[in-house]
TIVO-98433 format. One line per field, with one value per residue: x, y, z of N, C-alpha, C in turn; residue number from 1. Coordinates in steps of 0.05 Angstrom, whole numbers, plus 5000, padded with zeros to 4 digits. Example, Ala and Ser with C-alpha at 12.3 -4.5 7.8 and 13.67 -1.06 7.14 Angstrom:
<pts>
nxx <- c(5264; 5257)
nyy <- c(4886; 4955)
nzz <- c(5156; 5142)
caxx <- c(5246; 5273)
cayy <- c(4910; 4979)
cazz <- c(5156; 5143)
cxx <- c(5264; 5258)
cyy <- c(4934; 5001)
czz <- c(5156; 5157)
num <- c(1; 2)
</pts>
This chain:
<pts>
nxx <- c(2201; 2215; 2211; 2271; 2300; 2260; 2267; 2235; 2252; 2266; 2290; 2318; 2374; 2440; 2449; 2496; 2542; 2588; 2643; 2687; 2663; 2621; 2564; 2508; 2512; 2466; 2431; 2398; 2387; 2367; 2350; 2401; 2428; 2476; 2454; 2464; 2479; 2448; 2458; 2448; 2479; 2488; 2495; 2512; 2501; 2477; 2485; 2505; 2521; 2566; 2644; 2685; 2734; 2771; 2762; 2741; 2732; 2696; 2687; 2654; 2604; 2586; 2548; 2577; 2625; 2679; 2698; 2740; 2710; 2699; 2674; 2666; 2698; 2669; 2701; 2722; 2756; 2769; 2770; 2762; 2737; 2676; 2640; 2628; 2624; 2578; 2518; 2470; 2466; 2475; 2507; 2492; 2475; 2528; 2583; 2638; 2692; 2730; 2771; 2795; 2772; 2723; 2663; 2621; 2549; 2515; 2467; 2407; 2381; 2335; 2319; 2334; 2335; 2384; 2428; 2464; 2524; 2571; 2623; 2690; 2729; 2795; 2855; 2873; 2853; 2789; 2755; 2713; 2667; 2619; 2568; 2514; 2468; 2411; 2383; 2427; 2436; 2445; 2502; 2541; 2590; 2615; 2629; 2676; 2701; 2704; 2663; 2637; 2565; 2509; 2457; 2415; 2366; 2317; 2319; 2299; 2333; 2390; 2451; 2518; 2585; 2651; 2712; 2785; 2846; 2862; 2808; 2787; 2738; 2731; 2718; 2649; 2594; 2535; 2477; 2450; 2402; 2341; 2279; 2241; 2196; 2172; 2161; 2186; 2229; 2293; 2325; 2374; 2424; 2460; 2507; 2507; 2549; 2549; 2545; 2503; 2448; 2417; 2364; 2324; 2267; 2238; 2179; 2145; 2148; 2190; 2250; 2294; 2319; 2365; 2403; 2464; 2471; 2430; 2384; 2312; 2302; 2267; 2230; 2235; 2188; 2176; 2150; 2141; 2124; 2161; 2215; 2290; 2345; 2382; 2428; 2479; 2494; 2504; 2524; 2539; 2536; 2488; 2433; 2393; 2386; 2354; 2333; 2288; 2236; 2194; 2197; 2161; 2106; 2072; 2007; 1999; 2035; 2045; 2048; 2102; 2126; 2196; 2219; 2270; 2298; 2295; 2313; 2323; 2360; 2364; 2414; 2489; 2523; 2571; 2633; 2641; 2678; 2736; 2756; 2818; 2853)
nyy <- c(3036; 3035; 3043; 3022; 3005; 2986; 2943; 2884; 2824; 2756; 2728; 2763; 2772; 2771; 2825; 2884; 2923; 2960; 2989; 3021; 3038; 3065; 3037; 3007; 2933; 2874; 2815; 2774; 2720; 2678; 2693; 2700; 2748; 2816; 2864; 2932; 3009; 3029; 2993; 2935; 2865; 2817; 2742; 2675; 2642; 2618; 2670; 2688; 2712; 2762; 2780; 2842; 2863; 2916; 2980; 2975; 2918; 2858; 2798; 2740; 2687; 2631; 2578; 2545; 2565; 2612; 2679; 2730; 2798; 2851; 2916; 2954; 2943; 2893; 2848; 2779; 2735; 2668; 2642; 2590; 2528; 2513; 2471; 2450; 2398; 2384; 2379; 2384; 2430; 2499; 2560; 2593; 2635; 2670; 2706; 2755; 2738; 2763; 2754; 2758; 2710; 2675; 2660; 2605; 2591; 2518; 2495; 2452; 2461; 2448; 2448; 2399; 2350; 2366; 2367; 2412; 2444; 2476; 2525; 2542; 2599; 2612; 2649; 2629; 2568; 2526; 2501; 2452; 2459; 2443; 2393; 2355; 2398; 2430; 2486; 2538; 2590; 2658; 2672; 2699; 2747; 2752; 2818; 2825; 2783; 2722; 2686; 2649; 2647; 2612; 2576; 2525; 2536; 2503; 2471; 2504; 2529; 2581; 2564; 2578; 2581; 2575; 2607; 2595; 2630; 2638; 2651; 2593; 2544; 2523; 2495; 2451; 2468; 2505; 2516; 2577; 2613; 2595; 2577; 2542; 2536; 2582; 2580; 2605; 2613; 2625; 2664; 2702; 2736; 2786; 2818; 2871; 2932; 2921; 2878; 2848; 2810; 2806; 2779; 2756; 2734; 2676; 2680; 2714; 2769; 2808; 2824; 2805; 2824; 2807; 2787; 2786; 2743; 2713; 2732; 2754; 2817; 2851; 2871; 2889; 2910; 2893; 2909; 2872; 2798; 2752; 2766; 2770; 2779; 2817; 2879; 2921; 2996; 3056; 3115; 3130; 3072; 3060; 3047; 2999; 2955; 2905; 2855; 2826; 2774; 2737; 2690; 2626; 2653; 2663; 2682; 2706; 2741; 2805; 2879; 2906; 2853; 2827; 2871; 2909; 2942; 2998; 3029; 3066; 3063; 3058; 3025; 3004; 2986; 2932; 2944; 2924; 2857; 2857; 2812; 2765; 2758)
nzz <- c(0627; 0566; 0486; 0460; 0410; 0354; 0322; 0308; 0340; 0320; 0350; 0398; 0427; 0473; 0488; 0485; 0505; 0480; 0499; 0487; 0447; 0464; 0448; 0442; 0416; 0384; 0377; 0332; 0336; 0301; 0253; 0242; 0246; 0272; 0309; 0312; 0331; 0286; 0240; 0203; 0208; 0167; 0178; 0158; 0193; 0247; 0297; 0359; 0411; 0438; 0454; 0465; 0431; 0413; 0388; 0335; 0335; 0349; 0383; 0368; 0379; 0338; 0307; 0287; 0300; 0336; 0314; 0302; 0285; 0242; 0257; 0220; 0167; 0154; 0159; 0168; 0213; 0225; 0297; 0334; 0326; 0340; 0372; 0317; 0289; 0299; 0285; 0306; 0350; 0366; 0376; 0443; 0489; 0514; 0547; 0557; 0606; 0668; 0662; 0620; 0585; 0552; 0562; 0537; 0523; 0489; 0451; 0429; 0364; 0371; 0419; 0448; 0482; 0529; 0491; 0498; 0513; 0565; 0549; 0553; 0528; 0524; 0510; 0468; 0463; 0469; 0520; 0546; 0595; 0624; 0605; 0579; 0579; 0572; 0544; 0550; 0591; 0630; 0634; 0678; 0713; 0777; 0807; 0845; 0810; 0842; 0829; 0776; 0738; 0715; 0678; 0671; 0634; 0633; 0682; 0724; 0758; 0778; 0765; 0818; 0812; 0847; 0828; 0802; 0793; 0747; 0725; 0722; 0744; 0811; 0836; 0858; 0810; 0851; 0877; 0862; 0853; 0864; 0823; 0814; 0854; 0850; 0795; 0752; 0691; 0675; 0644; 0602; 0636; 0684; 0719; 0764; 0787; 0838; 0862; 0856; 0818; 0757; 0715; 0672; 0662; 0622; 0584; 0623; 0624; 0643; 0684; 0737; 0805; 0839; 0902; 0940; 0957; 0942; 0942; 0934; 0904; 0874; 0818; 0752; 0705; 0630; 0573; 0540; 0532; 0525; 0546; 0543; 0560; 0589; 0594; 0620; 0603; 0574; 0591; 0641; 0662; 0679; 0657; 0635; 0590; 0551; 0516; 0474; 0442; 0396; 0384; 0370; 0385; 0337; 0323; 0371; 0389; 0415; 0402; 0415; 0428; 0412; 0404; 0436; 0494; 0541; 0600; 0659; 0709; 0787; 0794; 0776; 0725; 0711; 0671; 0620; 0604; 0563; 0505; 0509; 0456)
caxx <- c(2214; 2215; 2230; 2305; 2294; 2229; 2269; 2215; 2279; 2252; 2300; 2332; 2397; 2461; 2460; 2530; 2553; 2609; 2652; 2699; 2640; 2592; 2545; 2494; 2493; 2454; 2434; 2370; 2395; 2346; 2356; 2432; 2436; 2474; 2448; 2478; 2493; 2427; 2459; 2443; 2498; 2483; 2513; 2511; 2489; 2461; 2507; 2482; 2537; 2596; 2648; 2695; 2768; 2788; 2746; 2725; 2731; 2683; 2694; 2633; 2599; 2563; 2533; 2598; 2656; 2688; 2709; 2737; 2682; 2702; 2646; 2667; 2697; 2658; 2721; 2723; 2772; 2762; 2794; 2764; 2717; 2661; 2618; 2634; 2622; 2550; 2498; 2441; 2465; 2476; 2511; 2471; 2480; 2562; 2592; 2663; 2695; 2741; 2801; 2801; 2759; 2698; 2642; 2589; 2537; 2503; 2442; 2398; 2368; 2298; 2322; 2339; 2341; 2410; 2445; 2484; 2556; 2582; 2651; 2711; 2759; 2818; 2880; 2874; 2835; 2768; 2758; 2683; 2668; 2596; 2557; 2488; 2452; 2389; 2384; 2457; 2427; 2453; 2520; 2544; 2606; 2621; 2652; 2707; 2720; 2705; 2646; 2611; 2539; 2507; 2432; 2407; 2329; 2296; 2323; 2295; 2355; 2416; 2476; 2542; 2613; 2678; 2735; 2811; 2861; 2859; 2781; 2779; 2720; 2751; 2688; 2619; 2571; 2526; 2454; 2448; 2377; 2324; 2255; 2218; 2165; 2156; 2156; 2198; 2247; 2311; 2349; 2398; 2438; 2485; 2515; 2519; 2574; 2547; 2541; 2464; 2448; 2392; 2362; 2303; 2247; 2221; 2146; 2138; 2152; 2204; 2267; 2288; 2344; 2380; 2421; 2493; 2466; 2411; 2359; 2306; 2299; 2240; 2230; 2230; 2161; 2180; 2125; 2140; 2120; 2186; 2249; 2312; 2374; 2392; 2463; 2475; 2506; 2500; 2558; 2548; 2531; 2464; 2405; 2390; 2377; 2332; 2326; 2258; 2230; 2176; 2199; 2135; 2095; 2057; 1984; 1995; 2056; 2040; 2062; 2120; 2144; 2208; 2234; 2297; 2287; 2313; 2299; 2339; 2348; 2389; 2439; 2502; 2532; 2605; 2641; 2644; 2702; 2754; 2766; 2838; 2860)
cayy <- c(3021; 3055; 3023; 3027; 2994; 2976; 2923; 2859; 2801; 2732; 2714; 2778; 2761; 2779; 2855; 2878; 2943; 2968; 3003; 3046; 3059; 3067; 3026; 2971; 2913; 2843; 2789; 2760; 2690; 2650; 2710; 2704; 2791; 2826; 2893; 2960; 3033; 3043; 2981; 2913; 2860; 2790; 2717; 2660; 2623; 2627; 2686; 2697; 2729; 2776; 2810; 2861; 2862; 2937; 2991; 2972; 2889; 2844; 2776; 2727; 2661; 2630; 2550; 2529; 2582; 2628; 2690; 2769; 2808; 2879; 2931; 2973; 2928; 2860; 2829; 2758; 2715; 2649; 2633; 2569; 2520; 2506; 2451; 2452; 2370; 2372; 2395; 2393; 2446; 2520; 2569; 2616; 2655; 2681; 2727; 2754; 2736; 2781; 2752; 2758; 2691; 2677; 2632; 2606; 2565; 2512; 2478; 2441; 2475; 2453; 2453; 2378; 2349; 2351; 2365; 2427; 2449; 2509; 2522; 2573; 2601; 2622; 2654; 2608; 2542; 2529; 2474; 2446; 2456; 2432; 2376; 2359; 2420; 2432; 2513; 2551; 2625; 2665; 2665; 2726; 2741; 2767; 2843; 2817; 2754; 2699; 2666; 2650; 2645; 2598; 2561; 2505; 2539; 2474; 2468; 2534; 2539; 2593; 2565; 2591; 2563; 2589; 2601; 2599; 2648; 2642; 2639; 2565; 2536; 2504; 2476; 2437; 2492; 2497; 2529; 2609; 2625; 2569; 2589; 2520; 2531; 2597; 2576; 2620; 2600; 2638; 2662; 2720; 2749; 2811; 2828; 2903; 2932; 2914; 2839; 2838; 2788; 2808; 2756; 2756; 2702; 2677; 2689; 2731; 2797; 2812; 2821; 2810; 2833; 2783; 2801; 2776; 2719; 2704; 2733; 2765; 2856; 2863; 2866; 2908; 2896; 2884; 2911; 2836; 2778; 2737; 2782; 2749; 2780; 2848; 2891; 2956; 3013; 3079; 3142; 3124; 3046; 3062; 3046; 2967; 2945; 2881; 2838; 2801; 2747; 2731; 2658; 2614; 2669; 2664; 2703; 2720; 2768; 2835; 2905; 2908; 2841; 2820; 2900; 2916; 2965; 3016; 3034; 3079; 3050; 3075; 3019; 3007; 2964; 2940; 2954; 2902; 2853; 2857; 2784; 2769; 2724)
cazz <- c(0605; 0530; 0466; 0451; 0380; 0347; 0306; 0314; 0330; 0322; 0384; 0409; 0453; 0474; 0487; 0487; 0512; 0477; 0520; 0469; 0418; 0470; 0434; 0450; 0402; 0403; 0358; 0325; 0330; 0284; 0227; 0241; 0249; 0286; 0303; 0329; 0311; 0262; 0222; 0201; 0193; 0164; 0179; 0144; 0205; 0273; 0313; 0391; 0432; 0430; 0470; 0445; 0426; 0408; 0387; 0318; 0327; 0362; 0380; 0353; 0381; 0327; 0317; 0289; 0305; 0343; 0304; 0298; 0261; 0242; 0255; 0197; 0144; 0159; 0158; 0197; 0218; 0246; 0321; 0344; 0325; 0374; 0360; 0288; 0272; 0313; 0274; 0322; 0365; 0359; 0403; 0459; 0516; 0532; 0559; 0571; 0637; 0681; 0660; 0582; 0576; 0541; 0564; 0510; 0523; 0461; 0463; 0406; 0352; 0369; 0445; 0452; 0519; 0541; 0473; 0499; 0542; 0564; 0540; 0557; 0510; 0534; 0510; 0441; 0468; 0480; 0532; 0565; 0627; 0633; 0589; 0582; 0579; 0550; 0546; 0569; 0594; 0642; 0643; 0677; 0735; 0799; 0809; 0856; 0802; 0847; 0819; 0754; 0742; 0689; 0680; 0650; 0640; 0645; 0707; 0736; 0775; 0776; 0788; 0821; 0826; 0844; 0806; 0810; 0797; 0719; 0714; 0713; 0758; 0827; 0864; 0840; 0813; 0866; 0872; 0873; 0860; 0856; 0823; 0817; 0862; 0827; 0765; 0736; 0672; 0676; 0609; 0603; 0662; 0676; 0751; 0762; 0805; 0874; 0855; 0850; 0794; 0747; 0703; 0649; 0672; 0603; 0580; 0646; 0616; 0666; 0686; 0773; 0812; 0861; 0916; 0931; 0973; 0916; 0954; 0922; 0911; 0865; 0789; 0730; 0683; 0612; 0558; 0516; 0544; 0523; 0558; 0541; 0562; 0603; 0591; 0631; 0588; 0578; 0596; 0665; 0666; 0688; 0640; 0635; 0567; 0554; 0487; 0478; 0423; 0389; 0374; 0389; 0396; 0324; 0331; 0400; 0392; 0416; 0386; 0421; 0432; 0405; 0412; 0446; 0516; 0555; 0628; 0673; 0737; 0804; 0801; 0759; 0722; 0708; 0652; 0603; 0603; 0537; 0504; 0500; 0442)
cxx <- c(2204; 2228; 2259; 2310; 2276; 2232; 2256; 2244; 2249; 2259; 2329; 2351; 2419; 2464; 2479; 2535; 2580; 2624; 2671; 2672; 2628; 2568; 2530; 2496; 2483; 2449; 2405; 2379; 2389; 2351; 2380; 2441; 2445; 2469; 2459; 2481; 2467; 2437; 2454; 2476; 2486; 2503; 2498; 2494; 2475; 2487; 2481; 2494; 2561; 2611; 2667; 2730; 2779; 2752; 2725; 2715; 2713; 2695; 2663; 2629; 2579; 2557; 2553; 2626; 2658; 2702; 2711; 2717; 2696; 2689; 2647; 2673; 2675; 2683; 2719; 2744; 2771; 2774; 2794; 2738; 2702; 2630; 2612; 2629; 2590; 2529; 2474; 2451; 2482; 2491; 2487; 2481; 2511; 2565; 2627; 2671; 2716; 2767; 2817; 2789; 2731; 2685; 2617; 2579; 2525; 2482; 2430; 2380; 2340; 2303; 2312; 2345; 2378; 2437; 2468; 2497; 2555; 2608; 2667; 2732; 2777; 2841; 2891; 2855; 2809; 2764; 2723; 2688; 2645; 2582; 2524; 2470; 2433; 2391; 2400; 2448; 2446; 2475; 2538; 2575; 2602; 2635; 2677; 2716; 2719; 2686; 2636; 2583; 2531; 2481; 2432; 2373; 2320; 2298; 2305; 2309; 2384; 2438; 2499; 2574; 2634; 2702; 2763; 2825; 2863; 2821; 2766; 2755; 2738; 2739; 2671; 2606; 2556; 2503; 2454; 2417; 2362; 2296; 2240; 2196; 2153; 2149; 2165; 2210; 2265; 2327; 2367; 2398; 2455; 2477; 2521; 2544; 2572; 2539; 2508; 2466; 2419; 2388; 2327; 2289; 2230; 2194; 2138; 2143; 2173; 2239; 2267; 2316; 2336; 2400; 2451; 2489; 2438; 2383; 2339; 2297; 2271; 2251; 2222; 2204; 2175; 2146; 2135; 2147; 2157; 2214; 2276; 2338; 2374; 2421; 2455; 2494; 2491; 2517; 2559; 2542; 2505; 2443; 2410; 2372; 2369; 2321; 2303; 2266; 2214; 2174; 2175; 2107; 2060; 2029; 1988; 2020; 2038; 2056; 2079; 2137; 2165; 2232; 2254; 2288; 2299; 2307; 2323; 2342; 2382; 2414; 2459; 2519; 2560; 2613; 2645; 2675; 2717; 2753; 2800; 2848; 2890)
cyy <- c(3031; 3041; 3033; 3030; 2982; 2960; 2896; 2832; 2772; 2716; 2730; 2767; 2775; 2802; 2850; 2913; 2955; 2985; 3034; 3062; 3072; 3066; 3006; 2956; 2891; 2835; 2787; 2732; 2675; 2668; 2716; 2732; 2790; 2862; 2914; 2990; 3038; 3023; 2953; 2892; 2837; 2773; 2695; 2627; 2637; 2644; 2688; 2712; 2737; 2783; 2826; 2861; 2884; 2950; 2993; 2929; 2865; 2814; 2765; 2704; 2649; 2596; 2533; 2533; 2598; 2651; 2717; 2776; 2838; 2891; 2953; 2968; 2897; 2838; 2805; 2747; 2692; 2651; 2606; 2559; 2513; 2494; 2436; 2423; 2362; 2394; 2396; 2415; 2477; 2539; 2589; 2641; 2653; 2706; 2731; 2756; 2756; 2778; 2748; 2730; 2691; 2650; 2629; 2583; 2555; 2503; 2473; 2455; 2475; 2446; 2413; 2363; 2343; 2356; 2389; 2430; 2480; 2503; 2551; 2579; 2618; 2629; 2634; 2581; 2542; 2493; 2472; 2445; 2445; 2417; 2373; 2379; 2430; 2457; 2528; 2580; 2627; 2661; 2704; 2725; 2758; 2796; 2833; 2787; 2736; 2676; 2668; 2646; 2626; 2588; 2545; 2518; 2520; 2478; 2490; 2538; 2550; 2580; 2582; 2573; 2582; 2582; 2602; 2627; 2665; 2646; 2619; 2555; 2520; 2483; 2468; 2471; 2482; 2513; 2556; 2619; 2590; 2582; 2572; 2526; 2556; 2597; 2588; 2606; 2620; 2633; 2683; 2726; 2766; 2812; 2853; 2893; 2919; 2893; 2831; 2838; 2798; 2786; 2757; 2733; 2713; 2670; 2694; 2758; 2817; 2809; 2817; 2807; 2814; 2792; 2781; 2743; 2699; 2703; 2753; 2798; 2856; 2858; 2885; 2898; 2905; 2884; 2881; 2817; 2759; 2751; 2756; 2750; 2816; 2854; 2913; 2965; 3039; 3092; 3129; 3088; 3044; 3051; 3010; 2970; 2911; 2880; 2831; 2787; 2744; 2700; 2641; 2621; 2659; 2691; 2724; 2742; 2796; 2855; 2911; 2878; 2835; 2855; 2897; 2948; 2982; 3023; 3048; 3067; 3061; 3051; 3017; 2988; 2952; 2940; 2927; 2896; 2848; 2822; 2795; 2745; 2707)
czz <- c(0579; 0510; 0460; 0424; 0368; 0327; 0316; 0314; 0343; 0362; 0390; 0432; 0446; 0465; 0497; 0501; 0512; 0488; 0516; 0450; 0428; 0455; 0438; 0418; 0407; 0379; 0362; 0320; 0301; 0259; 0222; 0239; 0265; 0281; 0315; 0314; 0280; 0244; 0232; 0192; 0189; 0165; 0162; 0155; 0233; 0291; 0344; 0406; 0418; 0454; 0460; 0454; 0430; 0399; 0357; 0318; 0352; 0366; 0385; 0363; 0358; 0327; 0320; 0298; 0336; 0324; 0312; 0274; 0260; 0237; 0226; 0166; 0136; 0153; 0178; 0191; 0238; 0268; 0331; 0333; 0354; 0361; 0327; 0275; 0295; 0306; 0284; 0338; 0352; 0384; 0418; 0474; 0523; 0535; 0566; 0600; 0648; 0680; 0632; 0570; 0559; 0547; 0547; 0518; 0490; 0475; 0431; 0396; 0351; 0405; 0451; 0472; 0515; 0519; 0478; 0516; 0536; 0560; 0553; 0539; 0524; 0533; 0490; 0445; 0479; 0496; 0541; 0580; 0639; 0607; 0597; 0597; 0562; 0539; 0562; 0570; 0620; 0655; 0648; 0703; 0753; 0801; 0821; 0848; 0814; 0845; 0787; 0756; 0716; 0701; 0661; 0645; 0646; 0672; 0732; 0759; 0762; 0787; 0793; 0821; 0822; 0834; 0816; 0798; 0765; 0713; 0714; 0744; 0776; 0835; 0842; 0846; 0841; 0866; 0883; 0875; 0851; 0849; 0805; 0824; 0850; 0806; 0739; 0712; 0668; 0654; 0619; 0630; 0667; 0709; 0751; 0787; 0822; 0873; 0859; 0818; 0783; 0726; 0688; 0655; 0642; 0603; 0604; 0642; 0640; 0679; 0730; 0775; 0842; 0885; 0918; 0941; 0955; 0931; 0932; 0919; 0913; 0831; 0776; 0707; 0658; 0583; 0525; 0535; 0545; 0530; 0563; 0557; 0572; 0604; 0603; 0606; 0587; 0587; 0627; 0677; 0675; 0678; 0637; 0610; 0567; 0528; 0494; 0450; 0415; 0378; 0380; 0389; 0366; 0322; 0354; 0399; 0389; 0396; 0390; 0431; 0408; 0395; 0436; 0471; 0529; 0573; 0641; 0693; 0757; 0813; 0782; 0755; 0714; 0673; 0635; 0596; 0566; 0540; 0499; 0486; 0447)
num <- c(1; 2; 3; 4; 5; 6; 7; 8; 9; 10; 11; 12; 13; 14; 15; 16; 17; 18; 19; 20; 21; 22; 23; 24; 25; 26; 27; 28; 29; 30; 31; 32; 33; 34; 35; 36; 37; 38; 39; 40; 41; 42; 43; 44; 45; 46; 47; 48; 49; 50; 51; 52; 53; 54; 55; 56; 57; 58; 59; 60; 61; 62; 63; 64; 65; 66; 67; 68; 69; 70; 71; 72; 73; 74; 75; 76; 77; 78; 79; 80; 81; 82; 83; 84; 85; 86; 87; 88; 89; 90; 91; 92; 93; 94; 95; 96; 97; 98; 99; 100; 101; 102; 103; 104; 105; 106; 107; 108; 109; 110; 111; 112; 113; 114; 115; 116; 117; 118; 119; 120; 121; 122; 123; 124; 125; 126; 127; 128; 129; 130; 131; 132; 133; 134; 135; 136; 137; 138; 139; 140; 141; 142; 143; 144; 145; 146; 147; 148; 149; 150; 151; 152; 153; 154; 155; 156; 157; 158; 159; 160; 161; 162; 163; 164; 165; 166; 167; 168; 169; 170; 171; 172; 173; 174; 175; 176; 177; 178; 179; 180; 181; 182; 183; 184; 185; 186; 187; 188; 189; 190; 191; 192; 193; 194; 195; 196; 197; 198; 199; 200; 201; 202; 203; 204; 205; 206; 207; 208; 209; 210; 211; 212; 213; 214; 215; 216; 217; 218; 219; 220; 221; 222; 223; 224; 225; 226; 227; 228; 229; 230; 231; 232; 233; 234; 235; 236; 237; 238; 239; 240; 241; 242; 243; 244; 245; 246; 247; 248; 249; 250; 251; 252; 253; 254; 255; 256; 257; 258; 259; 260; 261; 262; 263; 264; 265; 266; 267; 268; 269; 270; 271; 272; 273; 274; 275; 276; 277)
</pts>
């Protein structure tokens, strides 16, 4: 594992893996940046996730919106509010889904029991699909489209549920990995091709790969204690990238926590899905 970027993010998330640019970017939440491409961009508020429209235009989760961001002009345009009249919570962890959707989790700005949902936008509307949620990580999908993935951290359980034809959830989530008695705390998530689930266990310096049945491989070590969030990218989908944090941390932050990573590794990951507005 090798530094990627030796930018210090207070609360590194949502690597992205642009697919035209071939570009990683990700987000410093709490400093409202996003970063990519040797530049800095600033928000006005808390930004956490993206996924990408076309080859210059992102699409943006931030505490109170949904918007287009243009990587070259900074042009935005609103699309949806999301959460916009609840000022304790902020958005987190999404991801685009396999059918031009977008799932964003919220959660409370000082992590409030229970104050956040996951949401889906979809082809103009954003609807809830899950309520009381303390911390919304790992929300990642299936290669052959028939499940989502989503956590509550507290919980230290992954869940799974399957979807219908559009995306939309059919069944009760139901438990994919459980890591209670380990003690883990599960944040970001990304499914390579061959539907093994990798997933960032916070302040364990570590990322771990899941199998299709949510059994466990083995684990990648993580030189920063706080690993947030893993994206594959790279020419051939290969290299697993991994946000960290230093949120919390105070004294105790190391020299490399809150750096952005890079690791080669022999599996591969899928191609990142387009939003469609």
């Amino acid at each position: 594992m090798s530094v990627f970027d030796p930018t210090i993010c207070t609360l590194g998330e949502g690597p992205l893996w642009h697919p035209e640019r071939q570009s990683l970017f990700w987000f410093d939440i709490v400093n409202m940046r996003l970063y990519g491409e040797g530049r800095v961009h600033q928000f006005e508020e808390c930004v956490s996730a993206a996924g990408w429209l076309d080859h210059d235009s992102l699409f943006i989760a931030s505490e109170t919106q949904l918007f287009t961001y243009h990587l070259e002009t900074g042009a935005q345009k609103h699309v949806a509010p999301l959460e916009a009249d609840n000022a304790v919570t902020r958005s987190n962890d999404g991801r685009a889904d396999p059918f031009g959707g977008f799932w964003i989790g919220s959660m409370g700005k000082d992590m409030e029991k229970g104050a956040g949902a996951i949401h889906r936008y979809y082809r103009g509307t954003v609807e809830t699909l899950y309520r009381d949620i303390t911390v919304s990580n790992a929300i990642c999908f299936s290669p052959d489209r028939r499940f989502a993935h989503f956590t509550d951290t507290h919980t230290r359980q992954v869940m799974r549920v399957a979807l219908d034809a559009e995306g939309w959830p059919k069944a009760a989530p139901e438990v994919f990995i459980d890591t209670q008695t380990d003690g883990f705390f599960p944040d970001g998530a990304v499914i390579d091709a061959q539907g093994c689930l990798w997933v960032a266990h916070w302040g364990r310096s570590r990322v771990a790969r899941y199998d299709t049945e949510g059994g466990f491989m083995g684990a990648v070590s993580i030189p920063a204690r706080q690993a947030s969030c893993p994206a594959f990218g790279g020419t051939d989908l290969d290299q697993l990238y991994v946000t960290s944090a230093t949120m919390g941390m105070g004294d105790r932050a190391g020299p490399d926590d809150g750096k952005t990573f890079v690791i080669q590794t022999q599996a591969k990951g899928q191609r990142e899905h387009r939003v469609i507005l």
